[in-house]
C-alpha positions as CSV (number, residue, x, y, z in Angstrom):
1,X,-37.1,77.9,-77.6
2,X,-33.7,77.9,-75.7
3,X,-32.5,74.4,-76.3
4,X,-33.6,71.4,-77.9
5,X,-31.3,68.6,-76.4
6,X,-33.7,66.4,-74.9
7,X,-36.8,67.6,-76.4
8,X,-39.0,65.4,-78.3
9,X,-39.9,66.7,-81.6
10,X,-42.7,65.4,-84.0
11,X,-42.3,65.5,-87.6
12,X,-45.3,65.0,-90.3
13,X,-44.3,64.2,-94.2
14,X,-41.0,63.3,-92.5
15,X,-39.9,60.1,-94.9
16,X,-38.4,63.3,-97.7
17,X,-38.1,66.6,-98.8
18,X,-38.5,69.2,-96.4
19,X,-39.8,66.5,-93.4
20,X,-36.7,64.5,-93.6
21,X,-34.8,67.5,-93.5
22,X,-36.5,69.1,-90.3
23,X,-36.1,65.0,-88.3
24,X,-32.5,65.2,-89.0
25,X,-32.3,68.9,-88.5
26,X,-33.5,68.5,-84.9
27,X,-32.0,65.0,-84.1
28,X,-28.6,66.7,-84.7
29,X,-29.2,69.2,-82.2
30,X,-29.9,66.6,-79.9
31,X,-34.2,65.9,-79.8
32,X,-35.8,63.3,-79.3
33,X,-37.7,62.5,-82.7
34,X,-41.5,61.1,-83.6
35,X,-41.5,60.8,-87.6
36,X,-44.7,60.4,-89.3
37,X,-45.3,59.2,-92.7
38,X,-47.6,57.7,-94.9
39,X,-45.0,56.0,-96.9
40,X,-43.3,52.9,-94.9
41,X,-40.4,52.7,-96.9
42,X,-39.2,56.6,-96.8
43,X,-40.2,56.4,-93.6
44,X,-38.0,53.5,-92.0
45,X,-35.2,55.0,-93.9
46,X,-35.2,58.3,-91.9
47,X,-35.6,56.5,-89.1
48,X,-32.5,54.8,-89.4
49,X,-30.8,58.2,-90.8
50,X,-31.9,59.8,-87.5
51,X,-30.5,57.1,-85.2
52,X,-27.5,57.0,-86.6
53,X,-27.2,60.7,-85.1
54,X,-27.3,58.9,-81.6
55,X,-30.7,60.0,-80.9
56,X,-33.9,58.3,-79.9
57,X,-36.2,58.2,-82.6
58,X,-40.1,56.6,-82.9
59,X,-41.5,55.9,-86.6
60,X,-45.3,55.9,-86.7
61,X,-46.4,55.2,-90.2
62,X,-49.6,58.0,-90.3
63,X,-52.2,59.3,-92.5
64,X,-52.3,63.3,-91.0
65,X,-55.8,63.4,-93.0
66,X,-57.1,60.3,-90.8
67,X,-58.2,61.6,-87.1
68,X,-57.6,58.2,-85.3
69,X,-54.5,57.8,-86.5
70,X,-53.5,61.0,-86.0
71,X,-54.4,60.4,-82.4
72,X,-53.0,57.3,-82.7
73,X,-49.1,59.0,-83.0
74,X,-50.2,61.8,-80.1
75,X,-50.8,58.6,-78.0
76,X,-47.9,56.8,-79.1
77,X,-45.4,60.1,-79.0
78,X,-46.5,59.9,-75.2
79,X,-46.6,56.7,-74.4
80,X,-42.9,56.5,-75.6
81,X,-41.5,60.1,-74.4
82,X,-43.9,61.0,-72.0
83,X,-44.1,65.0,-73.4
84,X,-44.3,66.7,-76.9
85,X,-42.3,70.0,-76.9
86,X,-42.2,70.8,-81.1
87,X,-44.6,70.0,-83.4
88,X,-44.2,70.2,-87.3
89,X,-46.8,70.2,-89.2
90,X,-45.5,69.5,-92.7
91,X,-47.1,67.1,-94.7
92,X,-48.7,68.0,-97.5
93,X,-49.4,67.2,-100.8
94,X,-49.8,69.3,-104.1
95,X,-51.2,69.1,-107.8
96,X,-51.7,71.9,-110.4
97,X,-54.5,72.4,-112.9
98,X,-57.2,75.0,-113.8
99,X,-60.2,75.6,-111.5
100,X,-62.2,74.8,-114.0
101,X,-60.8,71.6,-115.2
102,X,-61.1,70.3,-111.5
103,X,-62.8,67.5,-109.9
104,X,-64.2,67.7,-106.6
105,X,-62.0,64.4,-105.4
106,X,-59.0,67.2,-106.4
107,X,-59.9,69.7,-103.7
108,X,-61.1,66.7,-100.8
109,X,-57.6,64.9,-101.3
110,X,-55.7,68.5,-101.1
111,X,-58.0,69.8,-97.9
112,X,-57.8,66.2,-96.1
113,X,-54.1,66.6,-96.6
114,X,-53.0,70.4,-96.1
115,X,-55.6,71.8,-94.0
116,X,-57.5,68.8,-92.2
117,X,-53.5,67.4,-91.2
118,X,-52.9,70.6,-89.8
119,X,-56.2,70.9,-87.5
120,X,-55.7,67.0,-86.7
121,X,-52.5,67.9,-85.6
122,X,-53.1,71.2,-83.3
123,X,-56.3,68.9,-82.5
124,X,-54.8,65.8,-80.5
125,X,-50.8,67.5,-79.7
126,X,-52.0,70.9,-78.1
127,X,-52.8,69.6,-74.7
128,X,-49.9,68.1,-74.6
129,X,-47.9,71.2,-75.8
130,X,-49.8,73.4,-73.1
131,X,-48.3,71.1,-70.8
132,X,-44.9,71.1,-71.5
133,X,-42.1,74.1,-69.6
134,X,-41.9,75.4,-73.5
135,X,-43.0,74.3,-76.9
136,X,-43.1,75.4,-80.8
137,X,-45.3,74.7,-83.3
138,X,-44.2,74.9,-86.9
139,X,-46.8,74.5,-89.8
140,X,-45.9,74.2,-93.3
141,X,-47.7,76.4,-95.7
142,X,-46.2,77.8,-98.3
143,X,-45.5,81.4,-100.5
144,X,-48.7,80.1,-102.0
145,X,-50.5,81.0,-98.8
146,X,-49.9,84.6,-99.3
147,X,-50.6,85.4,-102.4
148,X,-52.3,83.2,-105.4
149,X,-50.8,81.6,-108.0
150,X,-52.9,80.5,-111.3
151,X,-53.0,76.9,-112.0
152,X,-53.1,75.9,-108.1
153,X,-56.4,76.6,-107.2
154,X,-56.8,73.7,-104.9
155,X,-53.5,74.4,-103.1
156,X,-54.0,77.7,-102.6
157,X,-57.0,77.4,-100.2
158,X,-55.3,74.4,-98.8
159,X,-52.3,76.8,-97.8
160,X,-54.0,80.3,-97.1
161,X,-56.3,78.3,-94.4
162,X,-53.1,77.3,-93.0
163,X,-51.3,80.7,-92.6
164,X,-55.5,81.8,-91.5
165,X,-55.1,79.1,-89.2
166,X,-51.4,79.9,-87.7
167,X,-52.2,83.4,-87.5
168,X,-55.0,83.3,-85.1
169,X,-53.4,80.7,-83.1
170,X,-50.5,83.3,-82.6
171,X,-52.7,85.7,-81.6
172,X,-54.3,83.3,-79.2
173,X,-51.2,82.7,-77.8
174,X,-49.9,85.9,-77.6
175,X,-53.2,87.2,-75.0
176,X,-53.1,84.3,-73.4
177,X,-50.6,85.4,-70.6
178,X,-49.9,82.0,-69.4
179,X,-48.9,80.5,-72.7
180,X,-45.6,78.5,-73.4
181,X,-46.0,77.9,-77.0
182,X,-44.4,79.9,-79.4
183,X,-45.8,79.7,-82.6
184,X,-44.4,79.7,-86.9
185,X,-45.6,79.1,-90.2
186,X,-43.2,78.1,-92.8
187,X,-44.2,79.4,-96.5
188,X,-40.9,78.0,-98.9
189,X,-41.1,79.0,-102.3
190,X,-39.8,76.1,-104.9
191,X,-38.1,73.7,-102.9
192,X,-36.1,70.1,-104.6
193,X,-39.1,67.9,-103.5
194,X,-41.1,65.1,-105.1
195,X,-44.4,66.8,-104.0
196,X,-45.1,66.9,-107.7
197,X,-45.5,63.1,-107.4
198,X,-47.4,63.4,-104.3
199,X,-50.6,61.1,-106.4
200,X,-48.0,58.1,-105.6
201,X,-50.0,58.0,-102.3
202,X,-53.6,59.0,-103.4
203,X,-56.1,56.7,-101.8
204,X,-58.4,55.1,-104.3
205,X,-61.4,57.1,-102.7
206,X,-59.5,60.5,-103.9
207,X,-58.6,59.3,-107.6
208,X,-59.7,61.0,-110.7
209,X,-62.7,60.0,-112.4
210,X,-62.1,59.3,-116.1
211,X,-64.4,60.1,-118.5
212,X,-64.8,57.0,-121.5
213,X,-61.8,57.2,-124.4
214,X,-62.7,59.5,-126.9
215,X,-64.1,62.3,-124.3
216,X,-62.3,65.5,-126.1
217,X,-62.5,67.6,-123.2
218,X,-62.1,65.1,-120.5
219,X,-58.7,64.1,-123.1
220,X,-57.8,68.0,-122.7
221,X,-58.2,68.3,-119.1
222,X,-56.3,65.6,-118.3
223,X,-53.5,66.5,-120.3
224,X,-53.5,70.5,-119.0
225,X,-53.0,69.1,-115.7
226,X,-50.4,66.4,-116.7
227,X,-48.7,69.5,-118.5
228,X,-49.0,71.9,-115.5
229,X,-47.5,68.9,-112.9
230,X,-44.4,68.3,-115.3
231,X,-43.6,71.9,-115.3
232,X,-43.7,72.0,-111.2
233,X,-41.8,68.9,-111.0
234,X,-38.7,70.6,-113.6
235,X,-38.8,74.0,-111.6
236,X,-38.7,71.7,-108.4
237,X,-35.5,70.1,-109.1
238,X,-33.5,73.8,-109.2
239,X,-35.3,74.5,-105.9
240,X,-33.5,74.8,-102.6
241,X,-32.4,72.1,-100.9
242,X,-34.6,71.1,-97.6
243,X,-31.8,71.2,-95.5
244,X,-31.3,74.8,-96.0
245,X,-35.2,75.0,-95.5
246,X,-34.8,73.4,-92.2
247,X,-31.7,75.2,-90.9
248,X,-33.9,78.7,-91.8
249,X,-36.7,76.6,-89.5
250,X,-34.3,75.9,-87.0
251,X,-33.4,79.6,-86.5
252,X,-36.8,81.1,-87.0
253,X,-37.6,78.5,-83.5
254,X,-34.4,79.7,-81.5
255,X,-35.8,83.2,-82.2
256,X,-39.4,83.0,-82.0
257,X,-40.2,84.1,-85.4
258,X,-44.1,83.6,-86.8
259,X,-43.0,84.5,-90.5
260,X,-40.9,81.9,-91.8
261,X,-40.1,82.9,-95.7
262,X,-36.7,80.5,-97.1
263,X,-37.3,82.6,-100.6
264,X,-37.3,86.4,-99.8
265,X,-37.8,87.3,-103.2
266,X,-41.1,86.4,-103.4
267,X,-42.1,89.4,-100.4
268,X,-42.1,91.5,-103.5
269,X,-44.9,89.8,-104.8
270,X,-46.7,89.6,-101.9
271,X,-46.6,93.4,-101.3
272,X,-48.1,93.4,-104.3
273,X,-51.0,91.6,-103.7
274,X,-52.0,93.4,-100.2
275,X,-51.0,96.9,-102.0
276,X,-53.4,96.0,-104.3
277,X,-56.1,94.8,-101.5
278,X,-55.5,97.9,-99.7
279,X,-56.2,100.0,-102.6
280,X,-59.4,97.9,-104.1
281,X,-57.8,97.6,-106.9
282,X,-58.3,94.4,-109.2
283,X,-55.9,91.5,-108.7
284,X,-53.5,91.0,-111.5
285,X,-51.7,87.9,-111.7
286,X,-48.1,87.3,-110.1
287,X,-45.0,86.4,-112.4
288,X,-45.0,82.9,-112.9
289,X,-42.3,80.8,-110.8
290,X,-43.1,77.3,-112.4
């Protein structure tokens, strides 16, 4: 993309971490800004972060997993600015424990989140993208969508199916000789967020089933997974900061990179995996980063 004064941007997750930083990112470079949330609070916050940059900005409290309300903020995005020229799909959610200590409400709340925001989002802002002189989409996965890291089962699909899902979009784009939509996907390693508190906005119909007191193995479960979560959130808070995420975003647009990687360390690991893949050789696990 050659400029971005005057554009109008929409931001998922955008009321912290790496959402906040990519609204205020692209409001100082002049956009126009949509930020959606699901939390009201964080999200008038931004919004008052963002106009104190001088720009116009719209706050449409949204549930990316929901499809009417997800169509709801296309609607309103254009009903207010009249075009959509970037789209960042970032929200996302995330929560650590064994595969085999999962419930099925753990991988519907990660998929409705992750993967089902993502679609919902290429879903109702595409046609509006297609008609714009230029666009970008930007879809947060993570270095957990390239290669697999024990303890995040859930999460992993979740963010594979995104890079799966970026990926053929590029290429879609790229044979389509009349496109205008330039296309990344953003895979951070640890990053200062409070996406290991992400359950603050679990609906109710996505909550853990607990087992009566006294349940030994539904006691140990529980406690593997509160275990694993306190250990992401310490690792998160010596992370990057988002803003340097979303100045590395803001780069990778200008140039009209797909790959997006803020942690190059971590290519090492995923040269190891597809080394492995190539040679059929038996996954082994990757070095542990939380």
């Amino acid at each position: 993309m050659d400029r971005f004064r005057d554009r109008v941007a929409v931001v998922t997750g955008a009321g912290s971490g790496i959402g906040r930083a990519l609204a205020l990112a692209l409001a100082g470079r002049g956009c126009k800004i949509v930020l959606a949330d699901v939390e009201a609070k964080p999200l008038s916050e931004v919004e008052d972060a963002v106009k104190a940059l001088d720009v116009e900005a719209l706050a449409v409290e949204t549930d990316v997993g929901n499809a009417e309300s997800m169509a709801a903020l296309a609607n309103a995005t254009v009903g207010q600015f009249g075009a959509t020229h970037i789209l960042c799909n970032n929200a996302g959610v995330g929560g650590g424990g064994l595969i085999k200590n999962q419930q099925l409400v753990d991988w519907k709340w990660l998929i409705n989140v992750n993967l089902w925001g993502v679609i919902h989002g290429l879903q109702y802002f595409l046609p509006h993208l297609i008609q714009a002189d230029e666009a970008h989409i930007v879809s947060t996965a993570s270095v957990a969508g390239l290669y697999s890291l024990p303890g995040l089962g859930p999460y992993n699909a979740t963010k594979y199916g995104v890079v799966a899902i970026m990926e053929t979009l590029y290429a879609e784009m790229a044979q389509d000789d009349g496109s205008n939509i330039d296309v990344s996907v953003l895979c951070p390693g640890v990053v200062n967020t409070n996406i290991a508190s992400a359950h603050r906005n679990r609906p109710q119909s996505f909550r853990r089933k607990r087992a009566s007191p006294g349940n030994g193995k539904e006691d140990r479960d529980h406690n593997e997974a509160k275990k694993r979560n306190a250990t992401i959130a310490a690792a998160l808070k010596t992370g990057k900061d988002p803003a340097e995420i979303a100045e590395i975003v803001m780069e990778a647009i200008v140039e009209r990179r797909f790959w997006i990687l803020s942690h190059q360390e971590h290519l090492q690991d995923v040269r190891k995996r597809n080394d492995a893949l190539y040679g059929l050789v038996n996954p082994t696990p990757p070095r542990e980063i939380f």
